[in-house]
C-alpha positions as CSV (number, residue, x, y, z in Angstrom):
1,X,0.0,0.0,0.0
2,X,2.6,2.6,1.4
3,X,5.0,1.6,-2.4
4,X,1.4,2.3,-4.3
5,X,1.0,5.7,-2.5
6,X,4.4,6.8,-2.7
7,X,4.4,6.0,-6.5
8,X,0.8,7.7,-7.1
9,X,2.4,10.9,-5.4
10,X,6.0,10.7,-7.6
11,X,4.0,10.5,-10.7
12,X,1.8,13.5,-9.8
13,X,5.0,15.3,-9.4
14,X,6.1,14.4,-12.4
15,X,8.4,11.9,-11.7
16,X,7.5,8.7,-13.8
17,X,9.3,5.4,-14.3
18,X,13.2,6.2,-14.9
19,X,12.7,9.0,-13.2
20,X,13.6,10.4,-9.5
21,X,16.4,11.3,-7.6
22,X,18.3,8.4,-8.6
23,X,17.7,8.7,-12.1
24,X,18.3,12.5,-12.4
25,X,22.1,12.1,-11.3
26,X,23.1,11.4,-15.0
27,X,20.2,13.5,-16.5
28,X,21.7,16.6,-17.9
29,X,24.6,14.9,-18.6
30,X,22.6,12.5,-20.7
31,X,20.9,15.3,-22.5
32,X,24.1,17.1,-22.9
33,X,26.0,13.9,-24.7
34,X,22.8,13.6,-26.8
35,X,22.6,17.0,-27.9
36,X,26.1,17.0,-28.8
37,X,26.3,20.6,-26.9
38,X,26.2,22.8,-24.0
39,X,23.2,25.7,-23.3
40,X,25.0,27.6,-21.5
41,X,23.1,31.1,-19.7
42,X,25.4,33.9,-20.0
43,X,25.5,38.1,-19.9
44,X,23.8,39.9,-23.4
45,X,27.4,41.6,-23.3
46,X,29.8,42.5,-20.3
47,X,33.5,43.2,-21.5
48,X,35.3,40.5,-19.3
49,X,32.5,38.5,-18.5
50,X,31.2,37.1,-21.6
51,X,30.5,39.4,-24.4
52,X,30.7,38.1,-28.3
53,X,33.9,39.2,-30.2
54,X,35.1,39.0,-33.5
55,X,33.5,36.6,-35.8
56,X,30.4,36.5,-33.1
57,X,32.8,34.3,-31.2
58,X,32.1,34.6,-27.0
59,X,34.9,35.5,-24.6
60,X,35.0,36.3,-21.0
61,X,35.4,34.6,-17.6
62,X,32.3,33.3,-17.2
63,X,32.4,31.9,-21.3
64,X,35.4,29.9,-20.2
65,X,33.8,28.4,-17.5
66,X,31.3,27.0,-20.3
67,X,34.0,26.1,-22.6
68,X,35.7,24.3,-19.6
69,X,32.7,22.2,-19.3
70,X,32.6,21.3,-23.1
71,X,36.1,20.4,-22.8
72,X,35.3,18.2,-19.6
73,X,32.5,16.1,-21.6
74,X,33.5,16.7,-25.4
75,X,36.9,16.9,-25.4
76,X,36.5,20.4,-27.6
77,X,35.7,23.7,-25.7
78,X,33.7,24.5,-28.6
79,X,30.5,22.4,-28.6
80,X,28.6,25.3,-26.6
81,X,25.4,27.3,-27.7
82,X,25.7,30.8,-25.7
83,X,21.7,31.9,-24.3
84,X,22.1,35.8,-24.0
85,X,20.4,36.3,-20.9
86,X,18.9,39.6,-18.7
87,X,19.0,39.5,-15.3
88,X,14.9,39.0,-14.8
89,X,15.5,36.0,-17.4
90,X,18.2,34.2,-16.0
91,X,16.8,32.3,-13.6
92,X,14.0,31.2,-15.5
93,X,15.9,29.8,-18.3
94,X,18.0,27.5,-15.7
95,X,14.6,26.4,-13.6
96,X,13.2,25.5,-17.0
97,X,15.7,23.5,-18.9
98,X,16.4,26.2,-21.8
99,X,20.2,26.1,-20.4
100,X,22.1,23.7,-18.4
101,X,23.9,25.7,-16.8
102,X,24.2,29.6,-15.8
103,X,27.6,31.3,-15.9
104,X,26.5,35.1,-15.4
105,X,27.6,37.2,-13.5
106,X,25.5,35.7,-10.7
107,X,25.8,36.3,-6.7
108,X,25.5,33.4,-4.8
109,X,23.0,34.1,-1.9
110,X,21.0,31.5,0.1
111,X,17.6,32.3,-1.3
112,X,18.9,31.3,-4.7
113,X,20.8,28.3,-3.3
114,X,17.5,27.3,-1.6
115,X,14.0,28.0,-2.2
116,X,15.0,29.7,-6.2
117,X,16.2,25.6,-7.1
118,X,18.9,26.7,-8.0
119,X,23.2,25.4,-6.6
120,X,25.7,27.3,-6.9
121,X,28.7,25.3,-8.3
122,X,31.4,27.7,-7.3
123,X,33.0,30.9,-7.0
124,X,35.1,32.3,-9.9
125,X,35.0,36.0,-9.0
126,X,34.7,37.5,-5.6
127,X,33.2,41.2,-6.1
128,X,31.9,43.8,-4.1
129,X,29.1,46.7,-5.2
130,X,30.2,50.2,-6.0
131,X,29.1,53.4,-7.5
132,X,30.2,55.4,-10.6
133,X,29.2,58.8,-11.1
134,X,30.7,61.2,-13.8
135,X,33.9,63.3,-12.4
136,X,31.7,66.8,-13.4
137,X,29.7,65.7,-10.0
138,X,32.2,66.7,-8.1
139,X,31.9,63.9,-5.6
140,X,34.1,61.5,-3.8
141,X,32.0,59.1,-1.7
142,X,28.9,56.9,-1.8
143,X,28.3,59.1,1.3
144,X,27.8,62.5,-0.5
145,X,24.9,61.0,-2.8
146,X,22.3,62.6,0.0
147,X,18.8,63.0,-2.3
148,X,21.0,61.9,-6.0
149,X,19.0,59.6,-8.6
150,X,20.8,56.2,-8.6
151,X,20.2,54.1,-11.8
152,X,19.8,50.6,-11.2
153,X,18.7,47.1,-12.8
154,X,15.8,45.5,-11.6
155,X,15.7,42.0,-10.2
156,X,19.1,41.9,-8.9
157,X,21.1,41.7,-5.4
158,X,22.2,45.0,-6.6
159,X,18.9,46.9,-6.1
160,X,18.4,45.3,-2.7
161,X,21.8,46.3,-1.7
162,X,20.8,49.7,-2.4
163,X,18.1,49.9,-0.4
164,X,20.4,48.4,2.3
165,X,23.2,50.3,2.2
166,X,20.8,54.3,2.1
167,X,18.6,53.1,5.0
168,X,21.4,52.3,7.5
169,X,22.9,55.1,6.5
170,X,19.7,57.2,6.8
171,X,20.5,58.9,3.3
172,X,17.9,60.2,1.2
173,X,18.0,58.9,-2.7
174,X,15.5,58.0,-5.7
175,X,16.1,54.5,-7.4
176,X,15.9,55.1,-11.1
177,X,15.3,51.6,-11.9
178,X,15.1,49.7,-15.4
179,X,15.3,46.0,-16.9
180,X,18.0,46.1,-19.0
181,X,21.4,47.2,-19.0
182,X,21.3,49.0,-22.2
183,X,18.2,51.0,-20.5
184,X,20.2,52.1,-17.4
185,X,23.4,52.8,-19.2
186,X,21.1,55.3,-21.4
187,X,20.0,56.9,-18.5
188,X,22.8,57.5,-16.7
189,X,24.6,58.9,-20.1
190,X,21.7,60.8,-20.6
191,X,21.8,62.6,-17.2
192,X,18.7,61.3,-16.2
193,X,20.5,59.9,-12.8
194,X,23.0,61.3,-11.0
195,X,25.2,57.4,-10.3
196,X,25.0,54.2,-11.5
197,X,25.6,50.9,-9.1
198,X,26.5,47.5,-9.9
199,X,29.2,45.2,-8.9
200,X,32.9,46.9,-9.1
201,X,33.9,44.5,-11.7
202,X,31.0,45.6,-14.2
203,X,31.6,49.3,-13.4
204,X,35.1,49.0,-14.5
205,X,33.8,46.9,-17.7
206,X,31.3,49.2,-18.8
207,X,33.5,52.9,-18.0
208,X,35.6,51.5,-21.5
209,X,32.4,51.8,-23.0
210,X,31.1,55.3,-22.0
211,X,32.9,57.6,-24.8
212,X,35.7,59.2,-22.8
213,X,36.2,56.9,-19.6
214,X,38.2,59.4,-17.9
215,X,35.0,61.5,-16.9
216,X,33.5,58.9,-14.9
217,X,35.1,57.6,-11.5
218,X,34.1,54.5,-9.4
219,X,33.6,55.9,-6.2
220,X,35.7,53.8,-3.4
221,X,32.8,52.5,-0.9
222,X,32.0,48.5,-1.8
223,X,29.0,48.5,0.3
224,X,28.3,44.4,-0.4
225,X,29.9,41.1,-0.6
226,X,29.1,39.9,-4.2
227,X,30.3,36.2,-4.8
228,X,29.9,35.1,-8.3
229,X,29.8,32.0,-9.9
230,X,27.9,29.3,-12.2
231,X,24.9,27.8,-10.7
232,X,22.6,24.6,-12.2
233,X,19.3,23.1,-11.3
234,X,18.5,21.5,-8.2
235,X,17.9,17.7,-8.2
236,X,21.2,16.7,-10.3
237,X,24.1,16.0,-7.8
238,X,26.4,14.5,-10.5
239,X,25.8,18.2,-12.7
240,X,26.6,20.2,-10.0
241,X,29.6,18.2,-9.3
242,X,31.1,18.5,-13.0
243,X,30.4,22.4,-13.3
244,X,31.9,22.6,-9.7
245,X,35.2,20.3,-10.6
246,X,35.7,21.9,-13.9
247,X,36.3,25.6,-11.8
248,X,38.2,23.6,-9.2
249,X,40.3,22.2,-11.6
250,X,41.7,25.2,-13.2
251,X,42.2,26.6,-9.8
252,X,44.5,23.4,-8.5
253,X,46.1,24.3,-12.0
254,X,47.3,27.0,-11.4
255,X,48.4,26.3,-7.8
256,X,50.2,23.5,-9.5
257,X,51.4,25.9,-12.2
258,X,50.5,23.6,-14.9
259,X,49.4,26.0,-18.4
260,X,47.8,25.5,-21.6
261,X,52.1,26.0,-22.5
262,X,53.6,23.0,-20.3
263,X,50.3,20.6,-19.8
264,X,51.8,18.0,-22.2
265,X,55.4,18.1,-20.4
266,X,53.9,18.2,-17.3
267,X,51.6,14.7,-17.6
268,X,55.4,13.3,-16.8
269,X,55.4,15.0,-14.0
270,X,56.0,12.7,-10.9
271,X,54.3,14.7,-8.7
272,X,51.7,12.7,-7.2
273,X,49.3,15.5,-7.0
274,X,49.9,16.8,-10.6
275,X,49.6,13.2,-12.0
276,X,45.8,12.9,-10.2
277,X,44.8,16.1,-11.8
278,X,45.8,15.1,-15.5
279,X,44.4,11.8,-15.1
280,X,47.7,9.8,-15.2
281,X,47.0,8.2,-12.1
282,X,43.2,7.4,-10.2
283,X,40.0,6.7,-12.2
284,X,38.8,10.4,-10.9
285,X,37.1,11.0,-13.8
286,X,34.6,7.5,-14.0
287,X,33.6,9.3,-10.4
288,X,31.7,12.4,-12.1
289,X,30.9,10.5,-15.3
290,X,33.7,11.2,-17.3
291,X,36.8,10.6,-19.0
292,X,39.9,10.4,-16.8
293,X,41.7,12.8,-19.0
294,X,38.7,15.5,-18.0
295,X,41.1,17.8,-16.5
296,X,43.6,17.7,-18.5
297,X,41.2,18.6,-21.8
298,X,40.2,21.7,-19.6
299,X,44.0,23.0,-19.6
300,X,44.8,22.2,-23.0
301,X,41.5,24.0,-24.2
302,X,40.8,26.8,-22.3
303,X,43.8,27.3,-19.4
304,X,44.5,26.9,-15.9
305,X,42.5,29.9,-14.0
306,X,45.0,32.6,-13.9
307,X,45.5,32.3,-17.4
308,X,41.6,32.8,-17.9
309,X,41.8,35.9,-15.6
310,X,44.7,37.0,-17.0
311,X,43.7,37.6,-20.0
312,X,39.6,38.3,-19.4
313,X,39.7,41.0,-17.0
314,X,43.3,41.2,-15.7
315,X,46.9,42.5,-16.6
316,X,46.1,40.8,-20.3
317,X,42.9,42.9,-20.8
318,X,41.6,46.2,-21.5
319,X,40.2,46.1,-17.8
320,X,43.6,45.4,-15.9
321,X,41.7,44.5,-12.8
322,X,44.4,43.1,-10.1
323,X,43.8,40.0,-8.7
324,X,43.1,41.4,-4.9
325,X,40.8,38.8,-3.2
326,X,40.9,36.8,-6.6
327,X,44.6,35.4,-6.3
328,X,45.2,32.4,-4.9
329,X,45.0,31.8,-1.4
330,X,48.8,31.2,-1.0
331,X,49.0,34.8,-2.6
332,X,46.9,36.4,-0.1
333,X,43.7,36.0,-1.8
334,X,40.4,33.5,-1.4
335,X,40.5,31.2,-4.4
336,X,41.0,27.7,-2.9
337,X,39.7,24.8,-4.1
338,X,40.1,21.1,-2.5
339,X,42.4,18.3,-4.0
340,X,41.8,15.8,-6.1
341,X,42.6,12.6,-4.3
């Protein structure tokens, strides 16, 4: 009676036979392999990020994360379809199965890690909100903004930090507040608000793209922790552990300074740890559903994570951010990520 009831209840959920918890591990891989490609969620354009270059070709940090995973599965970082996605769509695409993973820009917070279905795999950037206002201001802090129009995009952290960071410091100030990026970008040139906020990476990103750069400063108040990285759907453990190993493996990379340059000399390495990670010793791979080589396809194709910030958003880049909190932690930063063994 109790195996009829529970059955009767999974299919009114919408689990039927071959279905379930059990049968959901190898899901989107499955679908995946059969579509012979990656959906992959990312940003309609952020210099750094992901943003199509020549030839329509995507580049960014958050593309190579994408392009890791193809290399992971297909053994070419190329067998991805880029989804341009808004911030109000994001979310929605992922719950619904139009991407299989989202690697956007996104903070990881524990309403989206809980009741939004959504797990976060990992954290490739650690950012902070800012403000940037136009040097003509005449204005040095977040602090002097008392009554200013901040332009803002809607259904993000961002907006709730806002709201946050004016009430406890009992300013004054009137949210300008649009959808779309191209919307608030056009209001703030326009003069219709006096600031724009958004994390400190995309301020720097979009300031290239404002005509003469110079005339806008970020001001130097990060008023929010803002850790992002790729997120998938709840309910597939062995997905969220291949999005999660594919970042963690071109962090131990670089740790173990192995590059898209020395990866082929270095599978003679006899460093026990270096061996693991190329798949010259363990059957690592068979654990996540993949080839043992999974790792190593991920450095040959797309670089060890330093190189990937290096030349996305770093000293390589038009952005020349410095690595700060994004170095690794035996440089005095946060990325970390635990061994392969």
């Amino acid at each position: 009676m109790r195996y009829w009831l529970a059955a009767g209840l999974a299919l009114l959920a919408g689990f039927g036979p071959g279905t379930g918890p059990a049968a959901a591990q190898s899901s989107t891989l499955d679908a995946v392999k059969a579509r012979g490609q990656l959906q992959c969620g990312v940003n309609t354009g952020l210099a750094g990020f992901s943003a199509p270059g020549e030839g329509g070709i995507w580049k960014g940090l958050d593309v190579d994360i994408c392009r890791g995973v193809s290399a992971a599965i297909f053994k070419s970082a190329d067998k991805v379809k880029y989804v341009p996605l808004t911030a109000k769509e994001r979310f929605t695409a992922l719950q619904s199965g139009e991407i299989d993973v989202l690697s956007r820009n996104t903070t990881w917070t524990m309403s989206r890690d809980t009741s939004a279905g959504l797990n976060f795999a990992g954290i490739n950037y650690y950012d902070g909100q800012g403000f940037m206002v136009k040097k003509s201001l005449d204005v040095v802090s977040a602090k002097e903004l008392s009554g200013a129009s901040i332009c803002v995009q809607t259904g993000t952290t961002t907006e709730l930090n806002l709201a946050d960071y004016f009430r406890s410091n009992k300013i004054e100030y009137n949210p300008v507040v649009f959808e779309k990026l191209p919307e608030v970008l056009a209001a703030y040139n326009s003069g219709r608000c006096d600031a724009f906020t958004t994390d400190v990476s995309q301020l720097y990103s979009i300031r290239l793209t404002l005509g003469n750069p110079k005339e806008h400063i970020v001001l130097p108040e990060i008023i929010s922790k803002e850790p992002l990285g790729p997120a998938v759907r709840q309910g597939d453990p062995q997905w969220a552990n291949i999005v999660r190993w594919v970042l963690f493996a071109m962090i131990n990379a670089e740790e173990l300074e192995i590059t898209q340059g020395n990866v082929e000399e270095m599978k003679n390495s006899k460093n026990p740890e270096v061996r693991r990670l190329l798949g010259v010793e363990g059957e690592f791979g068979a654990g996540i559903g993949l080839d043992n080589d999974w790792a190593y396809q991920i450095i040959k194709l797309v670089g060890n994570y330093g190189e990937s910030f290096d030349r996305n958003v770093g000293a390589g880049s038009a952005l020349g951010i410095a690595r700060g909190q994004n170095a690794l932690w035996k440089n005095g930063g946060l990325q970390y990520a635990p061994p392969i063994r």
